[in-house]
N, C-alpha and C positions, 0 to 999 in steps of 0.2 A: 504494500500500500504506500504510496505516495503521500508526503508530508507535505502539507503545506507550511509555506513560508510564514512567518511570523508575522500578526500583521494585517495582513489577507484575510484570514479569518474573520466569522462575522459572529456575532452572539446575538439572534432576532430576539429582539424586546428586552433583551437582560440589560441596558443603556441606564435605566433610570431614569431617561428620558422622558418626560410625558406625552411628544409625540411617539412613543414607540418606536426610534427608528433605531438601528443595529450600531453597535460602535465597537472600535476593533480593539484587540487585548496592548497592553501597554508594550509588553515583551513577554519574554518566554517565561518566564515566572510568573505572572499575570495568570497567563494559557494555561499552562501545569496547575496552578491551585485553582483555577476554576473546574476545568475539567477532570481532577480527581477528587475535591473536597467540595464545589460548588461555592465558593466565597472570592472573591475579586483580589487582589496586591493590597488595593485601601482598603481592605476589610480585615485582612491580615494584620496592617500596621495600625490600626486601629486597634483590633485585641490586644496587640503589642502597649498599643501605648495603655487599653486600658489596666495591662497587666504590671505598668510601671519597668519594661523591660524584662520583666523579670519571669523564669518558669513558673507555671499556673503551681505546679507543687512545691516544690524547694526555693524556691526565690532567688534561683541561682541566676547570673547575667551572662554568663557562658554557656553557651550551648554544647556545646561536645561534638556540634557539626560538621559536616563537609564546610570547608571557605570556598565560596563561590567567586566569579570572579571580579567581583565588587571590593571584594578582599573581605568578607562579612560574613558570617556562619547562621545559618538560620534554625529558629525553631520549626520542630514538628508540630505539625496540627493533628492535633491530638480530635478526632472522632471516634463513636461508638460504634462495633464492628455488628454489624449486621447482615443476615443472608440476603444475599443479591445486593449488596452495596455498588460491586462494582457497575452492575449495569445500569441502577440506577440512573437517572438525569443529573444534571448538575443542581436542579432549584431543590430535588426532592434530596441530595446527598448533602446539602447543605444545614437542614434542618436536623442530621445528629454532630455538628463539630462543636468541639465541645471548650477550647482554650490551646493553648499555647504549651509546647512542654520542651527540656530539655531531652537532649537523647538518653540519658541517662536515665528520666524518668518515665519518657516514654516505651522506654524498653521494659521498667518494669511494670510499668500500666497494663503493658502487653505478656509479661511472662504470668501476670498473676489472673489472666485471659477474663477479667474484667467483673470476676467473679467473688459477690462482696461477703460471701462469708467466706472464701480464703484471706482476705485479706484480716478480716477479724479474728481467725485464726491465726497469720502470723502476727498479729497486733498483741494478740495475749501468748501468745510463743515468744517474740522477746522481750515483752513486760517481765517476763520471771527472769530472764538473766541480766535487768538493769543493776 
């Protein structure tokens, strides 16, 4: 399949527009979190700034991410995993992301597979060896 150029691309009605008419992604980071998470580059930096920079969990300002070539590492957007997410739309995959997270934390968001009484279990698992 053939990629389209950056750019080029149209997103019908997603503008914000009141006339409805298409407006095209900013860059390739724009394109990428719309169409895997459903949220725009300013919706991203937007969480960001609601998050005071910091991961939704540890409040850490480091990300532990790849540097992109802006020289700047970003957070993961942290959504809730659901069957058929990925095919999903982008307006209907938008309504489970959930915050901002370091890779660190998101990895454990994901190894503890989102499941809230494992996590109460380890919560009272290392309560006893504080």
């Amino acid at each position: 399949m053939k990629k389209m150029p950056i750019g080029k691309r149209f997103v019908k009605g997603f503008s914000g527009n009141p006339n409805g008419r298409p407006k095209k992604f900013l860059n390739e980071k724009d394109q990428r979190y719309y169409w895997n998470y459903g949220i725009r580059l300013a919706e991203y930096n937007e969480m960001l700034a609601s998050q005071d920079g910091k991961c939704g969990i540890c409040g850490k300002t480091e990300t532990g991410g790849r540097i992109f070539a802006s020289g700047k590492a970003g957070f993961a957007i942290d959504h809730k995993h659901v069957d058929g997410y990925s095919k999903m739309p982008p307006e209907e995959k938008r309504k489970y992301v959930r915050g901002l997270l370091c890779v660190a934390c998101n990895n454990r968001v994901l190894s503890l597979l989102e499941d809230v009484d494992l996590v109460r279990k380890a919560e009272k698992y290392l309560e006893k060896y504080r």
